[in-house]
Backbone as a chain_set.jsonl record, in Angstrom:
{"seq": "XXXXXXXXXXXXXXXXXXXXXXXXXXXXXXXXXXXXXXXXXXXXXXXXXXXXXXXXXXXXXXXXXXXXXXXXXXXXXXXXXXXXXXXXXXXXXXXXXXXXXXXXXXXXXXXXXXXXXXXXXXXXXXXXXXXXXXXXXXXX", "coords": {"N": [[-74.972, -26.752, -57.961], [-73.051, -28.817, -57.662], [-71.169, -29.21, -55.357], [-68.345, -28.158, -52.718], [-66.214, -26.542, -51.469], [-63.987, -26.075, -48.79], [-61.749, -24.114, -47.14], [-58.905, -24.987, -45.303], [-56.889, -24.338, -43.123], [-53.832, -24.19, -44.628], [-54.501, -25.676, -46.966], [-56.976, -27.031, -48.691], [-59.923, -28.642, -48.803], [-62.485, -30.173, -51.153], [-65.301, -31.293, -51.886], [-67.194, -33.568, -53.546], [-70.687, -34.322, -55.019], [-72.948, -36.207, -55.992], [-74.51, -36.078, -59.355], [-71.911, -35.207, -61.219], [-70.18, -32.766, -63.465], [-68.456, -31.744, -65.972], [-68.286, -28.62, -66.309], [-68.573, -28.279, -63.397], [-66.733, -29.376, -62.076], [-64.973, -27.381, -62.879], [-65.591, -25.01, -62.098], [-65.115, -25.469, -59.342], [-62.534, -25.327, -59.323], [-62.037, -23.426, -60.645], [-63.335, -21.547, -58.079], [-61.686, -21.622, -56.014], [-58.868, -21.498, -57.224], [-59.341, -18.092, -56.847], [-59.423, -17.25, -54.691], [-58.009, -15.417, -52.108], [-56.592, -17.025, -50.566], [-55.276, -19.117, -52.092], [-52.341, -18.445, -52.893], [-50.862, -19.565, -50.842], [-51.467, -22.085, -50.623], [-51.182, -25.864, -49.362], [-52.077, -28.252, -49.802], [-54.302, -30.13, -51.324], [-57.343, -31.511, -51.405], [-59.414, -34.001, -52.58], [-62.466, -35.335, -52.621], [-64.194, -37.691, -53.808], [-66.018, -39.377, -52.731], [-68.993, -39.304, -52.702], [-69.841, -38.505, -55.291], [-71.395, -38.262, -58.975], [-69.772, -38.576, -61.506], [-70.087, -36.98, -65.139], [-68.266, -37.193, -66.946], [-66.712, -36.538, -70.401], [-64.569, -38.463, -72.131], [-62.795, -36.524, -73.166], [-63.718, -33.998, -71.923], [-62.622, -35.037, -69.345], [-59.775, -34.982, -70.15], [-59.881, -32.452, -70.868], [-59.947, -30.914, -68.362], [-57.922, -32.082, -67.016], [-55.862, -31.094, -67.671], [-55.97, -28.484, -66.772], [-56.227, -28.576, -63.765], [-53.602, -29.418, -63.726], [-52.307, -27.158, -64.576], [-53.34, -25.01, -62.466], [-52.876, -26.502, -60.045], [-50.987, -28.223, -59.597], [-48.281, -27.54, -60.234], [-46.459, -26.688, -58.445], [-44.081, -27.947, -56.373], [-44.463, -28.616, -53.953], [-47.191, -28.892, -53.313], [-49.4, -31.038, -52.039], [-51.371, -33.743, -53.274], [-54.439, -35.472, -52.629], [-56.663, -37.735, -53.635], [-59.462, -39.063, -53.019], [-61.897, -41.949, -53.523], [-63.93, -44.389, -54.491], [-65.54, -46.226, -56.391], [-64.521, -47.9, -58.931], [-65.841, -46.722, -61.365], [-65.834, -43.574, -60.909], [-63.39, -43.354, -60.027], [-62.256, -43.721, -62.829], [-63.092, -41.402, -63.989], [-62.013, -39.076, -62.44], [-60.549, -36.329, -63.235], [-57.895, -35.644, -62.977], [-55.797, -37.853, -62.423], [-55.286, -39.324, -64.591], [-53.287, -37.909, -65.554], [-51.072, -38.137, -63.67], [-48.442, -38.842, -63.477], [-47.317, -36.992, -65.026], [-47.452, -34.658, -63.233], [-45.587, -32.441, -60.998], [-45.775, -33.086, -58.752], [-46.856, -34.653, -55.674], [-49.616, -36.835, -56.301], [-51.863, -38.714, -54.681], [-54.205, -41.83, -54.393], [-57.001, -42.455, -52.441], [-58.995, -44.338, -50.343], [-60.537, -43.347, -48.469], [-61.588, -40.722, -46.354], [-60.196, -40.053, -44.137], [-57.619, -42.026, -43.997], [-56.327, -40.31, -46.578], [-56.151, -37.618, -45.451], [-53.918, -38.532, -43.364], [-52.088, -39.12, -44.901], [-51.538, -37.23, -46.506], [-50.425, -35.025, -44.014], [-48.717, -36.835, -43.47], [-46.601, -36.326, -45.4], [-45.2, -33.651, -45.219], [-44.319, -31.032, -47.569], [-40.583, -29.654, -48.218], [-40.39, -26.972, -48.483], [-42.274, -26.058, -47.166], [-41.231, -25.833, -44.486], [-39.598, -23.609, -44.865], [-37.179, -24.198, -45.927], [-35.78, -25.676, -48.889], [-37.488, -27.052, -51.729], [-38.708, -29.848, -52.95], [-39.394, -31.954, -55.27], [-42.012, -34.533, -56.117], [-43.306, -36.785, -57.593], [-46.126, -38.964, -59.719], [-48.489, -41.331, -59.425], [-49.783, -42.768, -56.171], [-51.54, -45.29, -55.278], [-53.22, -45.869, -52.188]], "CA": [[-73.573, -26.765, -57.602], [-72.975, -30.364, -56.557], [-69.445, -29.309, -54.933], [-68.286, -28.189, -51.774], [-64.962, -25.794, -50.871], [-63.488, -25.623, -47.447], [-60.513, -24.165, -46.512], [-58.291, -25.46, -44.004], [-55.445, -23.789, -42.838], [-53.169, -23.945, -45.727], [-55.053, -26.502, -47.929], [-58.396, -26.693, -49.19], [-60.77, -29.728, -48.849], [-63.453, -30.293, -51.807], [-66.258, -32.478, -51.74], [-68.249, -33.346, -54.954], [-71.638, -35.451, -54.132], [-74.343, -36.677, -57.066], [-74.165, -35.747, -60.658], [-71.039, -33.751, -61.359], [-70.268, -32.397, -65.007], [-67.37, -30.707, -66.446], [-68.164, -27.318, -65.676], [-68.511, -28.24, -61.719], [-65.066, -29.707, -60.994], [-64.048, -26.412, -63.543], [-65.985, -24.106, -61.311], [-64.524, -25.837, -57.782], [-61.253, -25.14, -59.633], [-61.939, -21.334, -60.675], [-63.522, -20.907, -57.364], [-60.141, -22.548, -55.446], [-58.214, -20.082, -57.745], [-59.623, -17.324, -57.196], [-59.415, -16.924, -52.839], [-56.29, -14.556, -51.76], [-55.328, -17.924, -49.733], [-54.415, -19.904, -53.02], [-50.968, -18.397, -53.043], [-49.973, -19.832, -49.553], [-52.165, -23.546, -50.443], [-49.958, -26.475, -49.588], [-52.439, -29.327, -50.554], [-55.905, -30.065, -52.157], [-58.019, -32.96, -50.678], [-61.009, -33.564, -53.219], [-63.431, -36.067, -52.384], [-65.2, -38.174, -54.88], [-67.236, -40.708, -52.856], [-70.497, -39.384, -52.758], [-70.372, -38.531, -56.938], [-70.919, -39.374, -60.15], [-68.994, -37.872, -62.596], [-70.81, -36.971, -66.348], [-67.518, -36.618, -68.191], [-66.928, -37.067, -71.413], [-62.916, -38.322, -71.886], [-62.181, -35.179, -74.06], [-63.54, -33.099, -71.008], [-61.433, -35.544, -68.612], [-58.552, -34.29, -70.514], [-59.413, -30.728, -70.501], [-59.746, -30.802, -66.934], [-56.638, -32.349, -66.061], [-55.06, -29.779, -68.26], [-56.691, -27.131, -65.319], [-56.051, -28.736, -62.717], [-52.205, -29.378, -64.068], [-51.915, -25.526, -64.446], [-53.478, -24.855, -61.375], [-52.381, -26.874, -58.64], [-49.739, -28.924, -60.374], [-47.404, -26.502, -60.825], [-45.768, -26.316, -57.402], [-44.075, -29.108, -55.937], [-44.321, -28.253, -52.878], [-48.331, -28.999, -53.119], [-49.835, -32.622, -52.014], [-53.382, -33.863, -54.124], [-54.869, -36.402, -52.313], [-57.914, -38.095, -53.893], [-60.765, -40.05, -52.793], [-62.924, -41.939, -54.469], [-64.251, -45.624, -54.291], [-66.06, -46.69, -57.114], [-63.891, -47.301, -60.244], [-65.997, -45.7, -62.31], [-65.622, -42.668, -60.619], [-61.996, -43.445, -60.381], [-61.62, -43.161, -63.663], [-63.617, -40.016, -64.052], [-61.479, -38.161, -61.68], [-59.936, -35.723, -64.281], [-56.306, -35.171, -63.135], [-55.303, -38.687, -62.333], [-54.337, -40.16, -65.676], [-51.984, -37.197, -66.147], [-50.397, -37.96, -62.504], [-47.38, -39.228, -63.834], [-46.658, -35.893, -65.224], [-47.231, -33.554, -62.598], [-44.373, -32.464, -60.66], [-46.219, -32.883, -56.949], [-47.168, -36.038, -55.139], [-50.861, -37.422, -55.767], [-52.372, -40.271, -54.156], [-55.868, -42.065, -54.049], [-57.585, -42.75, -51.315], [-60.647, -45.131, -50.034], [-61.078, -42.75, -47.214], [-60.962, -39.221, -46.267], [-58.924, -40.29, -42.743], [-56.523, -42.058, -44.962], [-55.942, -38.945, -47.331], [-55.742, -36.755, -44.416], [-52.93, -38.783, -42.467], [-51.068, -39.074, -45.886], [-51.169, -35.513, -46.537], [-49.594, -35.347, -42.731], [-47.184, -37.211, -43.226], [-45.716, -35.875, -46.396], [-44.745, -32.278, -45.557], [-43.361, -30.676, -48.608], [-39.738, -29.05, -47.391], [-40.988, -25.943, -48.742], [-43.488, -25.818, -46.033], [-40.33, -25.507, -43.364], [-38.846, -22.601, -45.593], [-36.608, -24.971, -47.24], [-35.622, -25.376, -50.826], [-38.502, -27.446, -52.229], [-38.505, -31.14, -53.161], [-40.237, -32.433, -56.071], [-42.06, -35.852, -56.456], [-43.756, -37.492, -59.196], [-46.387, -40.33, -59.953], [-49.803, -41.659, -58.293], [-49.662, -43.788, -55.493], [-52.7, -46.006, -54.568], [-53.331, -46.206, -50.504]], "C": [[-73.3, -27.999, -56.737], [-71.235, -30.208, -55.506], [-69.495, -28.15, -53.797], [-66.765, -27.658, -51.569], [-65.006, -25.355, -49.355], [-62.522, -25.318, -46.874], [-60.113, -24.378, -45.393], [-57.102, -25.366, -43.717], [-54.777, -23.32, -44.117], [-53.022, -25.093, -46.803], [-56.465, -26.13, -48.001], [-59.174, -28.21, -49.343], [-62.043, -29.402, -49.765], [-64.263, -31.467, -51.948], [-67.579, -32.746, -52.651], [-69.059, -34.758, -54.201], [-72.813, -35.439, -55.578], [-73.802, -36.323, -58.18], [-73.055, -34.881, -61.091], [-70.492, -34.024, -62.803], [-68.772, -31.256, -64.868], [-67.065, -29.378, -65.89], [-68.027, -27.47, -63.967], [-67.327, -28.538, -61.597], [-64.445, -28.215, -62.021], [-64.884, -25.172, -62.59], [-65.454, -24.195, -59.847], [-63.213, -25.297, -58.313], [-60.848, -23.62, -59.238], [-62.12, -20.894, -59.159], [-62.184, -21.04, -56.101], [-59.271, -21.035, -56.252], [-58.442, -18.748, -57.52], [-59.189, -16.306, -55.847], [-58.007, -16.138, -52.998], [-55.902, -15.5, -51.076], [-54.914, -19.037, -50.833], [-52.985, -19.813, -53.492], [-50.271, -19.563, -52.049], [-50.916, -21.718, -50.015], [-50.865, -24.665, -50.604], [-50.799, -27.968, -49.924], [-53.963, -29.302, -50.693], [-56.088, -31.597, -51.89], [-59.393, -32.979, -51.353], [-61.341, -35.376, -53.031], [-64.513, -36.45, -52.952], [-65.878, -39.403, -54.578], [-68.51, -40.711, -52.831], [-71.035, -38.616, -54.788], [-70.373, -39.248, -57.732], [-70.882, -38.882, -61.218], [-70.027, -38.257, -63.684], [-69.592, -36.642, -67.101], [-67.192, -37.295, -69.13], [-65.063, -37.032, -71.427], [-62.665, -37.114, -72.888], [-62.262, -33.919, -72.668], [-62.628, -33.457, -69.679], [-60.366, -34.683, -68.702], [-58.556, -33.069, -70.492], [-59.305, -30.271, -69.082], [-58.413, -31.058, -66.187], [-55.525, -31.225, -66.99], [-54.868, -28.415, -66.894], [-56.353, -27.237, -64.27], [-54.676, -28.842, -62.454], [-51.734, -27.565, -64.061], [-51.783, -24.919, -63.125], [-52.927, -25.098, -59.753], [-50.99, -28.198, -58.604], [-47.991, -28.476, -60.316], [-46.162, -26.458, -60.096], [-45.265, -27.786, -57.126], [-44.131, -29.465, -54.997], [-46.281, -28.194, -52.566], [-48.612, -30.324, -53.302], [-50.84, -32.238, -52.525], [-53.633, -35.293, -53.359], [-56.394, -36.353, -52.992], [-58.491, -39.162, -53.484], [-61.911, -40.203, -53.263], [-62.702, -43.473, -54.103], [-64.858, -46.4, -55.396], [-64.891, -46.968, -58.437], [-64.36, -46.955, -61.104], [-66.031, -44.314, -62.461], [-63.9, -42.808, -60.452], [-61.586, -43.106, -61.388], [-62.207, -41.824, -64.637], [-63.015, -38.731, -63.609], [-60.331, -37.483, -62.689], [-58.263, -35.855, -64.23], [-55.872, -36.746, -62.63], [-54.902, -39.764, -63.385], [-52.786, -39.388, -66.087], [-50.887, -37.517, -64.449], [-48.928, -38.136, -62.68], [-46.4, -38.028, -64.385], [-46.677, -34.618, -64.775], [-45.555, -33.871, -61.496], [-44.636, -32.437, -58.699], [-46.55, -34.219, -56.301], [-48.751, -36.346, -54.967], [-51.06, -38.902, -55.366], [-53.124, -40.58, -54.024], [-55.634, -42.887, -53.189], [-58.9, -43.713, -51.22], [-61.211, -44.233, -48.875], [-60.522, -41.632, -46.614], [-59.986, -39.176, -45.208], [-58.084, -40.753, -43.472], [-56.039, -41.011, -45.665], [-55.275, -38.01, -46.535], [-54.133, -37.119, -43.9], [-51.622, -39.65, -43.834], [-50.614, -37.894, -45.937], [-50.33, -35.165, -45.465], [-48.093, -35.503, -42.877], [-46.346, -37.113, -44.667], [-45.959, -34.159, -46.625], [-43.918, -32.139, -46.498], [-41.71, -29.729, -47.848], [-39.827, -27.628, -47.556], [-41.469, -25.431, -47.906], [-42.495, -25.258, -44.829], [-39.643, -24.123, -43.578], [-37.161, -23.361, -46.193], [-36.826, -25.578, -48.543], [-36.465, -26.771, -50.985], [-37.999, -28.985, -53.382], [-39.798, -31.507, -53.903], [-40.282, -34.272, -56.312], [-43.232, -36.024, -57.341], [-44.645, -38.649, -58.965], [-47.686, -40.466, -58.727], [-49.001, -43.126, -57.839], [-51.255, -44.255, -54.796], [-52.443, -46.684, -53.457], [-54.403, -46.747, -50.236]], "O": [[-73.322, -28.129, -55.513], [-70.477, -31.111, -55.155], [-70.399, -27.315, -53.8], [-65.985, -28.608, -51.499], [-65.78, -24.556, -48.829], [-62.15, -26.084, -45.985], [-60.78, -24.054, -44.41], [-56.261, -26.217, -44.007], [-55.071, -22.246, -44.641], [-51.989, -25.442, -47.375], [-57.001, -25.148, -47.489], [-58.731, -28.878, -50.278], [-62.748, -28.474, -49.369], [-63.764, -32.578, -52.125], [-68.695, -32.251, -52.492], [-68.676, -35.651, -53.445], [-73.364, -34.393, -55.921], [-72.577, -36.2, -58.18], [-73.361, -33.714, -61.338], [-70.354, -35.148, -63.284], [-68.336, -30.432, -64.065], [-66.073, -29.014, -65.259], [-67.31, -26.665, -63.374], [-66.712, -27.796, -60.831], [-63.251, -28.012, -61.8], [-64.18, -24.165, -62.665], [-65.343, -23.171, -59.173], [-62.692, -24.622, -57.426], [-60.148, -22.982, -58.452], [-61.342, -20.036, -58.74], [-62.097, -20.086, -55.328], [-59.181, -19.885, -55.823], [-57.605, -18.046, -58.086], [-58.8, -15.139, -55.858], [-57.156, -16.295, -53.873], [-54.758, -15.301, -50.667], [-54.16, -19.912, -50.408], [-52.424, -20.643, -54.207], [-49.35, -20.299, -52.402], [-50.575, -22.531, -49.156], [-49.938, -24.615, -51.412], [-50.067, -28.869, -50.333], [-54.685, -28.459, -50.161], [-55.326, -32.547, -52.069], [-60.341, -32.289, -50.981], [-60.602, -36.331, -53.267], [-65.608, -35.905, -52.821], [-66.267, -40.257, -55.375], [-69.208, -41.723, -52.904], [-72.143, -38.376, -55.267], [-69.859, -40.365, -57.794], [-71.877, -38.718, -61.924], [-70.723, -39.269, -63.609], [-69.75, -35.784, -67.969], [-67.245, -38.523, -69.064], [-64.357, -36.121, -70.996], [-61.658, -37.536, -73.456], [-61.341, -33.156, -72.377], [-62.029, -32.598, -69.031], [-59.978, -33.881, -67.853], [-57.555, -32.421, -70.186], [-58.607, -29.316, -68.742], [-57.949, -30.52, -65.181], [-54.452, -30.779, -66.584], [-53.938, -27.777, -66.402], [-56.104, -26.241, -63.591], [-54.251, -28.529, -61.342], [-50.793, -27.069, -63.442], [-50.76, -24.452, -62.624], [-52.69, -24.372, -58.788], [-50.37, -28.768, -57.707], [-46.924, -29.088, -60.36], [-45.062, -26.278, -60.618], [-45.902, -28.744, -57.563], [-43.9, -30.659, -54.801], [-46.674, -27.482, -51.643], [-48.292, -30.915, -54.334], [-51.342, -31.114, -52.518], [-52.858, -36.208, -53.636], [-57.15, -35.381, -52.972], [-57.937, -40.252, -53.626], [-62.785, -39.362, -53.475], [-61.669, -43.879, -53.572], [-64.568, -47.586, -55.235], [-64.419, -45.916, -58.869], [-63.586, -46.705, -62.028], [-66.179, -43.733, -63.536], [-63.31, -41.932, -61.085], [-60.66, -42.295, -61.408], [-61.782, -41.442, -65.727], [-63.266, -37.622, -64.079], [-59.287, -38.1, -62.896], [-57.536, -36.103, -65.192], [-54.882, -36.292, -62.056], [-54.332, -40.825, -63.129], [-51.743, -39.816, -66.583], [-49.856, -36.847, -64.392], [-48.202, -37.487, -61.927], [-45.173, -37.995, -64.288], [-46.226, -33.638, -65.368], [-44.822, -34.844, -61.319], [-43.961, -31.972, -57.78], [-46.159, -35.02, -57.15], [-49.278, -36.213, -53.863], [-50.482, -39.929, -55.724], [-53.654, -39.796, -53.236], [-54.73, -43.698, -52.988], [-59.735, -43.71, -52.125], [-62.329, -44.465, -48.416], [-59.327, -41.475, -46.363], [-59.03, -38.402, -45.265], [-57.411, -39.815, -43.9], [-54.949, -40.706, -45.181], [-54.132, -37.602, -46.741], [-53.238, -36.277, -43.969], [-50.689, -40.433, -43.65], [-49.523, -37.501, -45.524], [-49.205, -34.913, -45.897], [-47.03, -34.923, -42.657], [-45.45, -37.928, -44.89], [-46.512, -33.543, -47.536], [-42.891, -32.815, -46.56], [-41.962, -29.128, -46.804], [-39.275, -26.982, -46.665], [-41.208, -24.244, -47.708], [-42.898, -24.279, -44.201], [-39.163, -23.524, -42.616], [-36.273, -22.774, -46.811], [-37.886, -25.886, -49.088], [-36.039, -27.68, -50.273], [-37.173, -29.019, -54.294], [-40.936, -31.439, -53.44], [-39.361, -35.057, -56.539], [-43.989, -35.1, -57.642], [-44.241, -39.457, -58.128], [-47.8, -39.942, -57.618], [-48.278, -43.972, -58.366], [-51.901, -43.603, -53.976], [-51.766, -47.709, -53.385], [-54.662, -47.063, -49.075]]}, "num_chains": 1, "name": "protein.A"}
């Protein structure tokens, strides 16, 4: 299990490290889904500088399918990713579809960066106001 779940408050920090394969970022997913605090999650912080993705682009795409279902859905949920290498960049399943989720992701070089993005883009949702949707990767 090269992967790593930590909840934190009302997000979830994941941290994949060495060989990671299809089923692992689909098992960090299921296991993310599965907690009684995934109703209330307001962002997902996954951390791809100590891996190295084995996917094959067909499983890319089924993944960002999963992760689009999953944590996509809301708009009112930040994705920050980190990752450094571009070949792990472009391994990272849900970031070719970013353009068509309805939430705000962004890559990162560094988990303090990610963090003090996430920060500073409370969803209005989060206040108990009516919920503001944004669109599209932004590279920080």
């Amino acid at each position: 299990m090269p992967y790593r779940v930590r909840w934190e408050g009302h997000g979830v920090y994941r941290r994949f490290y060495g060989a990671v394969s299809a089923d692992d970022v689909k098992n960090a997913c299921d296991e993310i889904a599965a907690d009684p605090r995934y109703e209330d999650i307001r962002y997902v912080l996954s951390d791809f500088l100590e891996a190295s993705p084995t996917l094959t682009d067909q499983e890319a795409h089924s993944l960002a399918q999963l992760e689009r279902s999953r944590f996509f859905n809301s708009p009112d949920v930040v994705n920050a990713v980190v990752a450094g290498e571009p070949s792990v960049v472009e391994c990272v399943p849900y970031l070719g579809s970013a353009d068509e989720a309805p939430c705000p992701i962004a890559l990162f070089e560094a988990v303090s960066d990610a963090r003090h993005w996430i920060a500073a883009n409370p969803r209005l949702a989060w206040f108990g106001r009516s919920s503001v949707a944004g669109a599209g990767l932004t590279h920080n």
